[in-house]
mmCIF file of the N, C-alpha and C atoms, coordinates in Angstrom:
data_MODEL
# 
_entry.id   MODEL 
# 
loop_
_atom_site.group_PDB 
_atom_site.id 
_atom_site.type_symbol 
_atom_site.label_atom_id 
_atom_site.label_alt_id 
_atom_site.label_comp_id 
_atom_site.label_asym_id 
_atom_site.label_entity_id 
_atom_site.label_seq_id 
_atom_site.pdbx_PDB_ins_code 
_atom_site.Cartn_x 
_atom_site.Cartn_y 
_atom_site.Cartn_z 
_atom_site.occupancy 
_atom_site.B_iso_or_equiv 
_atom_site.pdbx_formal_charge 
_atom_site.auth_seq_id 
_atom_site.auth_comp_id 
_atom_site.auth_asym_id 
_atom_site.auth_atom_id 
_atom_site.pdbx_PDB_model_num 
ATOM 1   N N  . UNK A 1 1  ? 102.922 113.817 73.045 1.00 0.00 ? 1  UNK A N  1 
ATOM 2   C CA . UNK A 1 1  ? 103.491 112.645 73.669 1.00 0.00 ? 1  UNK A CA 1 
ATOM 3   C C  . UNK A 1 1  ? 103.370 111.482 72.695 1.00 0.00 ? 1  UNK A C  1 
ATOM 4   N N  . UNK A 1 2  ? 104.397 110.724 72.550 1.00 0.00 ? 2  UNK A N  1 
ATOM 5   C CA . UNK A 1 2  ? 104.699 109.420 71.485 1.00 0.00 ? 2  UNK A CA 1 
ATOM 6   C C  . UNK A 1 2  ? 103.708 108.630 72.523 1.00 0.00 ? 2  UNK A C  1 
ATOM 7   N N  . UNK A 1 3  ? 102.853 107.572 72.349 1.00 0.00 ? 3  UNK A N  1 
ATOM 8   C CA . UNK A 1 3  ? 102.757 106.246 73.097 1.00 0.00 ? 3  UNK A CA 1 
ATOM 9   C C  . UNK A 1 3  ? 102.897 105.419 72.255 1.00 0.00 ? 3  UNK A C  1 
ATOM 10  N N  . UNK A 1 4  ? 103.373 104.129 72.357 1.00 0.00 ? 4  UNK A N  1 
ATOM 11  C CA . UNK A 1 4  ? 104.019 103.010 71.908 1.00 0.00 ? 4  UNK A CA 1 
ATOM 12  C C  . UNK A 1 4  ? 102.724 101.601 72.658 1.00 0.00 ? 4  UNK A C  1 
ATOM 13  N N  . UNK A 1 5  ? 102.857 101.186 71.233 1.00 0.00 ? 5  UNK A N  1 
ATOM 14  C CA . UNK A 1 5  ? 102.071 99.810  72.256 1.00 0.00 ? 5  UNK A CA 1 
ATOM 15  C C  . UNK A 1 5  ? 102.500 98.587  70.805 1.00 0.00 ? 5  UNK A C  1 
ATOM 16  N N  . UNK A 1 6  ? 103.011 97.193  72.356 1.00 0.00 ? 6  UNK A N  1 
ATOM 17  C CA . UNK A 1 6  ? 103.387 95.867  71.864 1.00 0.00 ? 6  UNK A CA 1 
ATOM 18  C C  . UNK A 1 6  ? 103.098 94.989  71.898 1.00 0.00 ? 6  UNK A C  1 
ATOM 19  N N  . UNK A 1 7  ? 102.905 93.885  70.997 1.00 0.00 ? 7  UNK A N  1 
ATOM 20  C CA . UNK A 1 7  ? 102.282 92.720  71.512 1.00 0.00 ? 7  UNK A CA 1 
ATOM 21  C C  . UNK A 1 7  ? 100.799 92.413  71.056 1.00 0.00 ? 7  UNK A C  1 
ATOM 22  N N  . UNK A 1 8  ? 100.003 91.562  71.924 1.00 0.00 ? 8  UNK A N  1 
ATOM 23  C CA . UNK A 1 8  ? 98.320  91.700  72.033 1.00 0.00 ? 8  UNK A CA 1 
ATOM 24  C C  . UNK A 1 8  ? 97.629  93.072  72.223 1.00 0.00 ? 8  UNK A C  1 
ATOM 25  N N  . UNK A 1 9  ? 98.553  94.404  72.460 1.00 0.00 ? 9  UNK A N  1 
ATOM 26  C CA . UNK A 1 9  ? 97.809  95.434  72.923 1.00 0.00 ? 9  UNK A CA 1 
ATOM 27  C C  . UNK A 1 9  ? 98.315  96.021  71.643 1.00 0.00 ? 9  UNK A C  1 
ATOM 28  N N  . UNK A 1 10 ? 99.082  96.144  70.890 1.00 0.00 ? 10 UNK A N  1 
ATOM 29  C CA . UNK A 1 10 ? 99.040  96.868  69.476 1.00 0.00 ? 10 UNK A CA 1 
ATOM 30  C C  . UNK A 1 10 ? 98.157  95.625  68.742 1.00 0.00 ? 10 UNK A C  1 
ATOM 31  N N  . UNK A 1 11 ? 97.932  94.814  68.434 1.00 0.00 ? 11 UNK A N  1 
ATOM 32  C CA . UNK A 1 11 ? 97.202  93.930  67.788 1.00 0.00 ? 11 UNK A CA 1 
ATOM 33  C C  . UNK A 1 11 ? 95.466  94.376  68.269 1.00 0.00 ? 11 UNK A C  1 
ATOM 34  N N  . UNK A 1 12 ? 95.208  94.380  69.648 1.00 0.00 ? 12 UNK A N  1 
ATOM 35  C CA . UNK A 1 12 ? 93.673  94.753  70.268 1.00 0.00 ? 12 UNK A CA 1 
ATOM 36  C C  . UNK A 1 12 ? 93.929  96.513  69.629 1.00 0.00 ? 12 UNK A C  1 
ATOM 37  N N  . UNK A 1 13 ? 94.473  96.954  69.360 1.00 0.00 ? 13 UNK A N  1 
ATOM 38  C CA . UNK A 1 13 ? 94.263  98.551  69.083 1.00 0.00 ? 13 UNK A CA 1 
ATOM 39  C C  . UNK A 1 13 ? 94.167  98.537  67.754 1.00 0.00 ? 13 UNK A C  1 
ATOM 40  N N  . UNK A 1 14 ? 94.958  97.989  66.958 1.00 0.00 ? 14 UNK A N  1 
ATOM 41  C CA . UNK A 1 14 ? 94.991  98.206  65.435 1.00 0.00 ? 14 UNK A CA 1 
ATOM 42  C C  . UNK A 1 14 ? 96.405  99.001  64.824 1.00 0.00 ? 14 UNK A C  1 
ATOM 43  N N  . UNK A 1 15 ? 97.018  99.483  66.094 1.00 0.00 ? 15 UNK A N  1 
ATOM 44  C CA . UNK A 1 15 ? 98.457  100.315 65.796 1.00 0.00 ? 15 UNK A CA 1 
ATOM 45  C C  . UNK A 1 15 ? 99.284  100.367 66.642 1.00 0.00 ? 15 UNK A C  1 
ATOM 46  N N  . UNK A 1 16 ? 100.691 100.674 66.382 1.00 0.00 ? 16 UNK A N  1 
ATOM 47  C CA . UNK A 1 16 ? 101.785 100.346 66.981 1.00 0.00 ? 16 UNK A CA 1 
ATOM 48  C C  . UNK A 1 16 ? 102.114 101.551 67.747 1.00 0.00 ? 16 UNK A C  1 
ATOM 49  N N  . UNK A 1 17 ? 101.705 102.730 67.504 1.00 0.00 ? 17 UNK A N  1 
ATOM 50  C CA . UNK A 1 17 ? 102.177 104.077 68.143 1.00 0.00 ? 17 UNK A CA 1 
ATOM 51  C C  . UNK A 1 17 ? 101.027 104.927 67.746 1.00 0.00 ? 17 UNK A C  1 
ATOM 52  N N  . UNK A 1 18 ? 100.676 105.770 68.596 1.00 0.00 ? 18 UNK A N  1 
ATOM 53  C CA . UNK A 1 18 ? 100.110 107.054 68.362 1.00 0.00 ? 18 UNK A CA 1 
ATOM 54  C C  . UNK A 1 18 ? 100.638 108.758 68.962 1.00 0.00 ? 18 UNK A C  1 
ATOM 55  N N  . UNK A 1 19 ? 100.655 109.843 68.173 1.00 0.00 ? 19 UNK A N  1 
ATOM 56  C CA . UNK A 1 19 ? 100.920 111.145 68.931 1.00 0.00 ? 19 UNK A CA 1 
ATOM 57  C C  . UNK A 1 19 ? 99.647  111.489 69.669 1.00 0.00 ? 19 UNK A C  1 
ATOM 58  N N  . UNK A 1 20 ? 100.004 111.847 71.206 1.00 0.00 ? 20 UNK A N  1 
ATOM 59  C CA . UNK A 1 20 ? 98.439  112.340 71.754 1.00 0.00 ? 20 UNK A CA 1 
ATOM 60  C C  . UNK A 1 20 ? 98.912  113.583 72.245 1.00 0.00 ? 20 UNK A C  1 
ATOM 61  N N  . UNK A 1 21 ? 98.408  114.540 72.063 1.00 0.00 ? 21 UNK A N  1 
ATOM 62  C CA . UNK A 1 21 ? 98.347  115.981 73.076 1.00 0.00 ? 21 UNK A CA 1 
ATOM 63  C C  . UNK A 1 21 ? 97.795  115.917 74.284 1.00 0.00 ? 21 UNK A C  1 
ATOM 64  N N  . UNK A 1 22 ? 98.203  116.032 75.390 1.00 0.00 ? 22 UNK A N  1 
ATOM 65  C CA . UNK A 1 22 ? 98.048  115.485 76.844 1.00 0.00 ? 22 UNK A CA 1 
ATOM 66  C C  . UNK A 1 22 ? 97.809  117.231 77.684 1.00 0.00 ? 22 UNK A C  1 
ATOM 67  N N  . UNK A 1 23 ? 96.627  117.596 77.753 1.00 0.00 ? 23 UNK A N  1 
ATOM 68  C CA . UNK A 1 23 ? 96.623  119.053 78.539 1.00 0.00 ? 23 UNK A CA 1 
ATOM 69  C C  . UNK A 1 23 ? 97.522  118.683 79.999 1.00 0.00 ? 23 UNK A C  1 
ATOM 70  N N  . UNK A 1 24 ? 97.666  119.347 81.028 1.00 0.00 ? 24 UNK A N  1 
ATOM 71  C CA . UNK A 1 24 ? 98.331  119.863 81.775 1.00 0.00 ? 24 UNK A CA 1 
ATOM 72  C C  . UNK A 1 24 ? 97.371  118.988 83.329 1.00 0.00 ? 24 UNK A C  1 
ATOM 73  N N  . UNK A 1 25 ? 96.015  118.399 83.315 1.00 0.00 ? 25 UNK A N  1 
ATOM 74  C CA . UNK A 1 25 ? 95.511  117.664 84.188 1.00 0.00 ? 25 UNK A CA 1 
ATOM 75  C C  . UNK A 1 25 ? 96.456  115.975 83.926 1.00 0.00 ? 25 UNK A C  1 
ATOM 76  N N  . UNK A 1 26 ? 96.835  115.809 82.777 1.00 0.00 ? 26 UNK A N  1 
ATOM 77  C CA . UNK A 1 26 ? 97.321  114.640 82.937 1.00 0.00 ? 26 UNK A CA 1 
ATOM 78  C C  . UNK A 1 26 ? 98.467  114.783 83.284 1.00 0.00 ? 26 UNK A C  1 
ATOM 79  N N  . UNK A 1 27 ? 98.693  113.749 84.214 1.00 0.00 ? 27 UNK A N  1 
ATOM 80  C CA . UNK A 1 27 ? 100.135 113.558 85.072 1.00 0.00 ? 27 UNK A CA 1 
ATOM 81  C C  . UNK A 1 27 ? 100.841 112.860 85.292 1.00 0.00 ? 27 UNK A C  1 
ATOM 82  N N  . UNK A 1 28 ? 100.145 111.271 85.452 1.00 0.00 ? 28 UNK A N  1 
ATOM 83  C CA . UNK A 1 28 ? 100.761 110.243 85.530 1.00 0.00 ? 28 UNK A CA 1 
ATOM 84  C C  . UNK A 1 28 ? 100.646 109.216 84.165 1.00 0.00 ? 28 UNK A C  1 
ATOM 85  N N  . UNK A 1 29 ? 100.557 108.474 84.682 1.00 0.00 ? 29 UNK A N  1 
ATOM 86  C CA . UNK A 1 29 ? 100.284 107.131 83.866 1.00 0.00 ? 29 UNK A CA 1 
ATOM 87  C C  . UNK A 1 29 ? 99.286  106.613 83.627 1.00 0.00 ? 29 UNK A C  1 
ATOM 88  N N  . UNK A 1 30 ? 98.960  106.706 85.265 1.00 0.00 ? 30 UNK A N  1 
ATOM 89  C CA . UNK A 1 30 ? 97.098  106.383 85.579 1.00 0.00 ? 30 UNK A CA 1 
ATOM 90  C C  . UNK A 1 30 ? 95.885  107.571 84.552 1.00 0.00 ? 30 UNK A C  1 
ATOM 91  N N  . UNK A 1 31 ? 96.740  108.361 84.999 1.00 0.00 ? 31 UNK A N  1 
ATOM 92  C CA . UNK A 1 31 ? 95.825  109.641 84.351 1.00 0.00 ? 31 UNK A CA 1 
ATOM 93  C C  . UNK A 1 31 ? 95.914  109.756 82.174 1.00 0.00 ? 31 UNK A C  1 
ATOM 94  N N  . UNK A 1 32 ? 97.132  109.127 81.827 1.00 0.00 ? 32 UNK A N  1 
ATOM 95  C CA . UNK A 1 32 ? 96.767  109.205 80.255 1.00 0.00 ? 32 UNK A CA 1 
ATOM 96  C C  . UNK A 1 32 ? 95.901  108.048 79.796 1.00 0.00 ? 32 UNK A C  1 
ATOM 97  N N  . UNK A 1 33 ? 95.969  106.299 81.222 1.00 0.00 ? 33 UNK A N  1 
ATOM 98  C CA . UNK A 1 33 ? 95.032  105.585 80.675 1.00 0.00 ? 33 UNK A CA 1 
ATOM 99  C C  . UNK A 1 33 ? 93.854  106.017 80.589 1.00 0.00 ? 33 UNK A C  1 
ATOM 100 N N  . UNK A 1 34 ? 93.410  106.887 82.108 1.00 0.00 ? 34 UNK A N  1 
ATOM 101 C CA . UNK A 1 34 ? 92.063  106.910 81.902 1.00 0.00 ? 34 UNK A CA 1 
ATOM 102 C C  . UNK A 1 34 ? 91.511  107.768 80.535 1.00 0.00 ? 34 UNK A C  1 
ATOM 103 N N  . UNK A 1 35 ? 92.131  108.576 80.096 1.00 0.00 ? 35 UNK A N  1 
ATOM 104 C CA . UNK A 1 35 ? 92.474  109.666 79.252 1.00 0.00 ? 35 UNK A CA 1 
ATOM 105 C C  . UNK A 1 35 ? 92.322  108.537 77.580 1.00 0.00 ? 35 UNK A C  1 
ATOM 106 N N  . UNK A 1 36 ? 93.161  107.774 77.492 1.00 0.00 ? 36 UNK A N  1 
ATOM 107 C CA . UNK A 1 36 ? 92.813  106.566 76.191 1.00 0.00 ? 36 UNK A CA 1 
ATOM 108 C C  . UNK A 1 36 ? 91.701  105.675 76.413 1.00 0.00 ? 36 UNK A C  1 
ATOM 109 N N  . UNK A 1 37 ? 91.505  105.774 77.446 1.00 0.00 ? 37 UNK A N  1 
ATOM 110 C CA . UNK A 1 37 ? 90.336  104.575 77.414 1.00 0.00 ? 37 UNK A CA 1 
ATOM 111 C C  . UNK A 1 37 ? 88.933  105.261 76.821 1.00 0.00 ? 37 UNK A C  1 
ATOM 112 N N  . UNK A 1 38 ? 89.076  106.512 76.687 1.00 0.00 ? 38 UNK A N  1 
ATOM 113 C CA . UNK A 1 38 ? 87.688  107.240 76.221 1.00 0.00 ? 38 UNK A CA 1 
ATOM 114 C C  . UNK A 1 38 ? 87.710  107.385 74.738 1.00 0.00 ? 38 UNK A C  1 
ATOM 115 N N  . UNK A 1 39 ? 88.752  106.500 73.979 1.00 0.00 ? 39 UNK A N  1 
ATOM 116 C CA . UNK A 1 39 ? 88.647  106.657 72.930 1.00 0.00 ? 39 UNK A CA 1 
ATOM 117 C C  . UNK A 1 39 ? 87.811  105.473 72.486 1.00 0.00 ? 39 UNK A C  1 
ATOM 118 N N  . UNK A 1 40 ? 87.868  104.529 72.773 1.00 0.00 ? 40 UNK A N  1 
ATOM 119 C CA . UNK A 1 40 ? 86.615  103.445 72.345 1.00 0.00 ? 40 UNK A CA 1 
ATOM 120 C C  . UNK A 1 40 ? 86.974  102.159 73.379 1.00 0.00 ? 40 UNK A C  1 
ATOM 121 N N  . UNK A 1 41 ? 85.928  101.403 73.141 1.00 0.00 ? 41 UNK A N  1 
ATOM 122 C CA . UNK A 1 41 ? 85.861  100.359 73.533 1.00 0.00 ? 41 UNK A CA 1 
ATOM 123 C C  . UNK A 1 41 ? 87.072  99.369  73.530 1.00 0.00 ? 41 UNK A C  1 
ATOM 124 N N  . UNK A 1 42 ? 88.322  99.402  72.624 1.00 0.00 ? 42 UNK A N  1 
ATOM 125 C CA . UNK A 1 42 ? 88.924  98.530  72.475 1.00 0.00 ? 42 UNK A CA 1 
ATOM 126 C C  . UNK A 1 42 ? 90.156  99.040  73.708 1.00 0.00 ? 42 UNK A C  1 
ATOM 127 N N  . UNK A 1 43 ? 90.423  100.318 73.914 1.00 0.00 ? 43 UNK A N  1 
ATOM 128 C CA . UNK A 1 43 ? 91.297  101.053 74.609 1.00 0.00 ? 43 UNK A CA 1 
ATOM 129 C C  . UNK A 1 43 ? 90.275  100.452 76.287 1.00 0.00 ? 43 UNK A C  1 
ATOM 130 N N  . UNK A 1 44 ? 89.107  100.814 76.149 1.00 0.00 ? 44 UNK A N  1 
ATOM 131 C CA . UNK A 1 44 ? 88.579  100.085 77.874 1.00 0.00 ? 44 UNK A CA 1 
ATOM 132 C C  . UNK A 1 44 ? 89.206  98.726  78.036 1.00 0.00 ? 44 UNK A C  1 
ATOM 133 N N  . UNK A 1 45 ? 88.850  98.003  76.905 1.00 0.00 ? 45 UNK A N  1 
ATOM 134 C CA . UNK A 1 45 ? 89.408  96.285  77.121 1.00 0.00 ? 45 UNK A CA 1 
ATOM 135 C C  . UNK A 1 45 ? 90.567  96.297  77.717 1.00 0.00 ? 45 UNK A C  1 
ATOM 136 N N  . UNK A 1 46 ? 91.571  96.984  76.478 1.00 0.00 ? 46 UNK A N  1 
ATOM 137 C CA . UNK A 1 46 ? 92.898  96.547  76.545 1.00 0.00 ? 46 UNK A CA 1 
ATOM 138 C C  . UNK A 1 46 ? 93.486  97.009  78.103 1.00 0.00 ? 46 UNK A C  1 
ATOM 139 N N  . UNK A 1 47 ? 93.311  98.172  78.730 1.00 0.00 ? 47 UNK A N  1 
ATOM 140 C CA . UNK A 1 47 ? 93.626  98.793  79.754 1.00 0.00 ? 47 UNK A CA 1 
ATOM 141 C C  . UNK A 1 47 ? 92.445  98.326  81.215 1.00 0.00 ? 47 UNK A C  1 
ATOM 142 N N  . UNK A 1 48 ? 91.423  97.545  81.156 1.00 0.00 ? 48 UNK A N  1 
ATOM 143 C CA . UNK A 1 48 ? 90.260  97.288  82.121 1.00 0.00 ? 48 UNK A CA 1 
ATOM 144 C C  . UNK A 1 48 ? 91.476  96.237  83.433 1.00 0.00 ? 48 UNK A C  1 
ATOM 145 N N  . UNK A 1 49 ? 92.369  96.006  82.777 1.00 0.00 ? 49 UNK A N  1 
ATOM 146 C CA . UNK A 1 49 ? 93.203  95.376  84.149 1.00 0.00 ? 49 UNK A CA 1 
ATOM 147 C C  . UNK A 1 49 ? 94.621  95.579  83.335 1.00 0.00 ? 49 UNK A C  1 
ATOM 148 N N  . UNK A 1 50 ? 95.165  96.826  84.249 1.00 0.00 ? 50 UNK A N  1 
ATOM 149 C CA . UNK A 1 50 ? 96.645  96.768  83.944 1.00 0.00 ? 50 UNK A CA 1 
ATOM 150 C C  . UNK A 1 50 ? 97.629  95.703  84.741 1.00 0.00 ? 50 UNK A C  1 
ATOM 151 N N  . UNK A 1 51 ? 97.269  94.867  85.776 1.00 0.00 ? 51 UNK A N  1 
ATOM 152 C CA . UNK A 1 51 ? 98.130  93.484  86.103 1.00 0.00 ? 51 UNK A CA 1 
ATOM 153 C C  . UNK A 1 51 ? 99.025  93.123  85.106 1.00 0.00 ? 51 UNK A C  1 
ATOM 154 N N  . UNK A 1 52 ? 98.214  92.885  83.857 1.00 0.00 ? 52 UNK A N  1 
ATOM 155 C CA . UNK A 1 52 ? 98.774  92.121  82.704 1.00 0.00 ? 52 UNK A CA 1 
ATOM 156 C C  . UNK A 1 52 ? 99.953  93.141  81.837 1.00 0.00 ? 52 UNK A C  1 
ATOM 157 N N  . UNK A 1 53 ? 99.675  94.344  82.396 1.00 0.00 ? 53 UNK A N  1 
ATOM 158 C CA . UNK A 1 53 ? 100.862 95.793  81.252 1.00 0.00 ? 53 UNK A CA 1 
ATOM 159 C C  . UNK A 1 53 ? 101.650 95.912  81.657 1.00 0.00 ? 53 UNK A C  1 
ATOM 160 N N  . UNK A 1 54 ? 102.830 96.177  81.502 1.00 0.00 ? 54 UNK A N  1 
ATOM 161 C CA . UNK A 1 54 ? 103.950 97.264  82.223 1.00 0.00 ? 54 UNK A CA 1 
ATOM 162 C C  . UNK A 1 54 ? 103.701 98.212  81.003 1.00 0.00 ? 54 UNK A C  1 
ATOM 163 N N  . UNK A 1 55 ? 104.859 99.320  81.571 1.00 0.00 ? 55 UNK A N  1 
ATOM 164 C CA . UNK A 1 55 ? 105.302 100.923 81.336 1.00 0.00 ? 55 UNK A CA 1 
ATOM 165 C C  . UNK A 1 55 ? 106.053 100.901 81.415 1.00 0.00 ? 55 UNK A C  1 
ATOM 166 N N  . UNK A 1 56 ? 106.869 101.894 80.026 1.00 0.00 ? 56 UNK A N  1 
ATOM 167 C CA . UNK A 1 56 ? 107.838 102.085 80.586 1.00 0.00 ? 56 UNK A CA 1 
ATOM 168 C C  . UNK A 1 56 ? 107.682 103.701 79.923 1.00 0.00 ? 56 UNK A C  1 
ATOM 169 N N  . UNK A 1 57 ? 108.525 104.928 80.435 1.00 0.00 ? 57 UNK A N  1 
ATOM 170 C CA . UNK A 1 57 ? 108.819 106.264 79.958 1.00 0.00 ? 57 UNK A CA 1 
ATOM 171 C C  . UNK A 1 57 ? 110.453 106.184 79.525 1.00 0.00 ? 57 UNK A C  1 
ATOM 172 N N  . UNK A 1 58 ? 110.257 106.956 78.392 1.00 0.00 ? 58 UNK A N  1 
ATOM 173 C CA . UNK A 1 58 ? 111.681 106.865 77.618 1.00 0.00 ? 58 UNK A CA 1 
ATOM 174 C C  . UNK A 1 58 ? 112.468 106.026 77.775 1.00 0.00 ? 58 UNK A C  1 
ATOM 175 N N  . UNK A 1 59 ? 112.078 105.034 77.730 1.00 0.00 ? 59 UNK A N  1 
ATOM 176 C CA . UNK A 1 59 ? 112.748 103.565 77.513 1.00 0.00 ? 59 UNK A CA 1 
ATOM 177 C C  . UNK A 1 59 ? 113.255 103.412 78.756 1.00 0.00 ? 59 UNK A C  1 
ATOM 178 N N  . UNK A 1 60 ? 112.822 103.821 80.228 1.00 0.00 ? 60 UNK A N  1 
ATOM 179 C CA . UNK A 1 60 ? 113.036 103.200 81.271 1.00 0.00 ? 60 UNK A CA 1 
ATOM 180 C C  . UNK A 1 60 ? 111.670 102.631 82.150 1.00 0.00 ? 60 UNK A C  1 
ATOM 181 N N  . UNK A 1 61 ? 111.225 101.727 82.824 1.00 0.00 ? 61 UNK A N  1 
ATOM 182 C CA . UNK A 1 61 ? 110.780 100.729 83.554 1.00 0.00 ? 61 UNK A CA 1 
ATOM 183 C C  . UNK A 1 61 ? 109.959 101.942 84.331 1.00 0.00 ? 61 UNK A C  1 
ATOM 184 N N  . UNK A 1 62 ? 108.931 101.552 84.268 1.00 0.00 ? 62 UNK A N  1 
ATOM 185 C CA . UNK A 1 62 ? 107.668 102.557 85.079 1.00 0.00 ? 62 UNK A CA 1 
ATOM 186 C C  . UNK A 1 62 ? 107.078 102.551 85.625 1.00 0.00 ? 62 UNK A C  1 
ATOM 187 N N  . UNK A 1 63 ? 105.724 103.225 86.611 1.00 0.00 ? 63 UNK A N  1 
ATOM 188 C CA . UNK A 1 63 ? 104.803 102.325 87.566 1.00 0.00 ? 63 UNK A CA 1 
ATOM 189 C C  . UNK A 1 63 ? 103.895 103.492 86.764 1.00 0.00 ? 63 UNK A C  1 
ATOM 190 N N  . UNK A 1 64 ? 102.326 103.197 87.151 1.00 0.00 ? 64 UNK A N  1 
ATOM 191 C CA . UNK A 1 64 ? 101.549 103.351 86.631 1.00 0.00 ? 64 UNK A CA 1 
ATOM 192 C C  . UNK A 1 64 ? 100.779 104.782 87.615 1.00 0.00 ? 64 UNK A C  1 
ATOM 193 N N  . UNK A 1 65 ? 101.736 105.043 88.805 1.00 0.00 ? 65 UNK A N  1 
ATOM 194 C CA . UNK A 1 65 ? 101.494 106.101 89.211 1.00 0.00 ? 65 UNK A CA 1 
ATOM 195 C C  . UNK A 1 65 ? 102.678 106.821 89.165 1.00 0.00 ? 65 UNK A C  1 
ATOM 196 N N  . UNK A 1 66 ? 103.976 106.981 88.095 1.00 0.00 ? 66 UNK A N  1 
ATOM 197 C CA . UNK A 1 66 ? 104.816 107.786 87.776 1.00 0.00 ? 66 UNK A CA 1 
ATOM 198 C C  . UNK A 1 66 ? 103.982 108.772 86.837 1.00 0.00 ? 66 UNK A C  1 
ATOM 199 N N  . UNK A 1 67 ? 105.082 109.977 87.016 1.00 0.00 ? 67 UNK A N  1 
ATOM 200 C CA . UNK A 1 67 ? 104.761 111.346 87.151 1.00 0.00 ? 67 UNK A CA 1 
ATOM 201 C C  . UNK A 1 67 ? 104.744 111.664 85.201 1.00 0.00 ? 67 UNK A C  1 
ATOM 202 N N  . UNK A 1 68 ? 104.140 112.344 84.493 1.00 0.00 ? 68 UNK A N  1 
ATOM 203 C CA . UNK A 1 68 ? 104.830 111.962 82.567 1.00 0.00 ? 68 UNK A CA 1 
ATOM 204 C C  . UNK A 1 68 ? 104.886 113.548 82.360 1.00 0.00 ? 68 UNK A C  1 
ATOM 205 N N  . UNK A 1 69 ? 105.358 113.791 81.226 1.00 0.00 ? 69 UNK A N  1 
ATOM 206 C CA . UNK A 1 69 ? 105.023 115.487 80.730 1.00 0.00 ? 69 UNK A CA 1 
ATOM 207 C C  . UNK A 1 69 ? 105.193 115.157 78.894 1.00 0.00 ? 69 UNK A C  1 
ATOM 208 N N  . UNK A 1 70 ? 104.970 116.116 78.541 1.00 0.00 ? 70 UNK A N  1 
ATOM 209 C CA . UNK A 1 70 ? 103.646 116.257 77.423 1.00 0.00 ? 70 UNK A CA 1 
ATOM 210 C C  . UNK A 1 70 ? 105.049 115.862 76.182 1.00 0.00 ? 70 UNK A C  1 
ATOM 211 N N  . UNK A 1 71 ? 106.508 115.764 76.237 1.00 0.00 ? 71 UNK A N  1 
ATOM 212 C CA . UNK A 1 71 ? 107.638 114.987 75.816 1.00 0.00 ? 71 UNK A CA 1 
ATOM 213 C C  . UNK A 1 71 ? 108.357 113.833 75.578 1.00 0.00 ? 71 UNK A C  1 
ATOM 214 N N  . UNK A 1 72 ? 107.327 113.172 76.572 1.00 0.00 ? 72 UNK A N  1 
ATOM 215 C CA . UNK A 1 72 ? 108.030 111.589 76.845 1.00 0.00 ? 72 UNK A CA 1 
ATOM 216 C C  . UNK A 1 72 ? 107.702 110.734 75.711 1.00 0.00 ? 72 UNK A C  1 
ATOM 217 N N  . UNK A 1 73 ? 107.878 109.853 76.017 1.00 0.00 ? 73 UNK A N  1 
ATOM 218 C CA . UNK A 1 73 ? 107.478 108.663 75.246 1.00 0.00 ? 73 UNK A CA 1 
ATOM 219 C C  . UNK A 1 73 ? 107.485 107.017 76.159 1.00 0.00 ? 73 UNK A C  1 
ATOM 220 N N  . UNK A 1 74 ? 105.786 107.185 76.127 1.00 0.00 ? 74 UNK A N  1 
ATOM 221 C CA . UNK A 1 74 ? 105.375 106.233 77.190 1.00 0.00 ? 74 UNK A CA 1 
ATOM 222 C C  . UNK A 1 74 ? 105.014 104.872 76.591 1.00 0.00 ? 74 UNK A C  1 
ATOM 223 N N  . UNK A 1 75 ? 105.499 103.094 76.737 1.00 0.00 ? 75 UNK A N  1 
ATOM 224 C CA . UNK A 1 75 ? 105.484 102.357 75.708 1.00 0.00 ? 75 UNK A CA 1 
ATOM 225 C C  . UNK A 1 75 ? 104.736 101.628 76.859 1.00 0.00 ? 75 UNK A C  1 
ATOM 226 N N  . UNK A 1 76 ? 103.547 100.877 76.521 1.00 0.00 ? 76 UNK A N  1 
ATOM 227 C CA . UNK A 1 76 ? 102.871 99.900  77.047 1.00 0.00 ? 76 UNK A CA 1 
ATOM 228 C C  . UNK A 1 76 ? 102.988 98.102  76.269 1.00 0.00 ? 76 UNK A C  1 
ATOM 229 N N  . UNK A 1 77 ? 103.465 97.575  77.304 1.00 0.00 ? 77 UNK A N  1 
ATOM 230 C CA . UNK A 1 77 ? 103.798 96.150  76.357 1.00 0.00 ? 77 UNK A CA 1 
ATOM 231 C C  . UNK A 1 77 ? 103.583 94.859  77.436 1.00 0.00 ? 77 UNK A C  1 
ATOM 232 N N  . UNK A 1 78 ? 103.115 93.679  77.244 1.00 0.00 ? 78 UNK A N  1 
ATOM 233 C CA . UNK A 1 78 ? 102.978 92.832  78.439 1.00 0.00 ? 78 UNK A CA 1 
ATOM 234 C C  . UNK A 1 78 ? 104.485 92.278  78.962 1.00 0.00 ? 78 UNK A C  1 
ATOM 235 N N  . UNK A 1 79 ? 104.036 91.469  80.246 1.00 0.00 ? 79 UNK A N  1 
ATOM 236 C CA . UNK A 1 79 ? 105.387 91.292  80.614 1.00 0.00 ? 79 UNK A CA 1 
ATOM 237 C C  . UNK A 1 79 ? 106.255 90.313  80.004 1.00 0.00 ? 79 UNK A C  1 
ATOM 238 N N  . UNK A 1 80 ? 107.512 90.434  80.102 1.00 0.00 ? 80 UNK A N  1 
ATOM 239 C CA . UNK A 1 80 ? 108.072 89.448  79.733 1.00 0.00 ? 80 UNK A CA 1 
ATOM 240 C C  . UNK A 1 80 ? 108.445 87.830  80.023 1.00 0.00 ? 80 UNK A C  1 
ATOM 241 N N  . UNK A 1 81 ? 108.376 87.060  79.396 1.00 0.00 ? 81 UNK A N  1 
ATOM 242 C CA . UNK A 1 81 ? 108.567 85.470  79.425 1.00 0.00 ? 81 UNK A CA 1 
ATOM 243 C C  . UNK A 1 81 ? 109.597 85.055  79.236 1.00 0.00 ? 81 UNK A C  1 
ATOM 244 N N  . UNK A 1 82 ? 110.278 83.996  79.967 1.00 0.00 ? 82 UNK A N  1 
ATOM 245 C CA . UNK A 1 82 ? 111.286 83.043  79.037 1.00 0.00 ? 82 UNK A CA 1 
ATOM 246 C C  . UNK A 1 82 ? 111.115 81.953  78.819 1.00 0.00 ? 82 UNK A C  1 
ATOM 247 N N  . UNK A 1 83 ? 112.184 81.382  78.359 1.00 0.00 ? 83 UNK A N  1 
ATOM 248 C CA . UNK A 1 83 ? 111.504 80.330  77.653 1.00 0.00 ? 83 UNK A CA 1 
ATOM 249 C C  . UNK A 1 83 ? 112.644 78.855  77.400 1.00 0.00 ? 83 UNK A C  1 
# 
């Protein structure tokens, strides 16, 4: 699975994308955060209140209890502003 991250949350991570291999318990959205957040401390921060994230899967608009499979490409980025 591609994940994508924009903004303050690729800046708090250190990178813009990573490939993760996702076994067959992960399902949603909810389930690959909890799944990144065990990679360190900066992944707990960035994800400790998703209020501030959206999702989206293959470039469409997501909720954080949609369904993913081990193909997608899931992009986490804050919301948008105008201005």
């Amino acid at each position: 699975m591609k994940v994508l991250y924009f903004s303050w949350i690729k800046d708090k991570l250190g990178k813009s994308h990573e490939e993760i291999q996702v076994s067959d318990n992960i399902k949603t959205i909810n389930d690959l955060i909890t799944l990144l957040k065990q990679n360190n401390e900066n992944y707990k921060d960035v994800f400790k209140d998703t209020s501030s994230i959206k999702v989206s899967i293959n470039m469409e608009t997501a909720r954080f209890e949609d369904s993913i499979n081990d193909n997608d490409e899931v992009a986490f980025f804050p919301p948008m502003t105008g201005g």
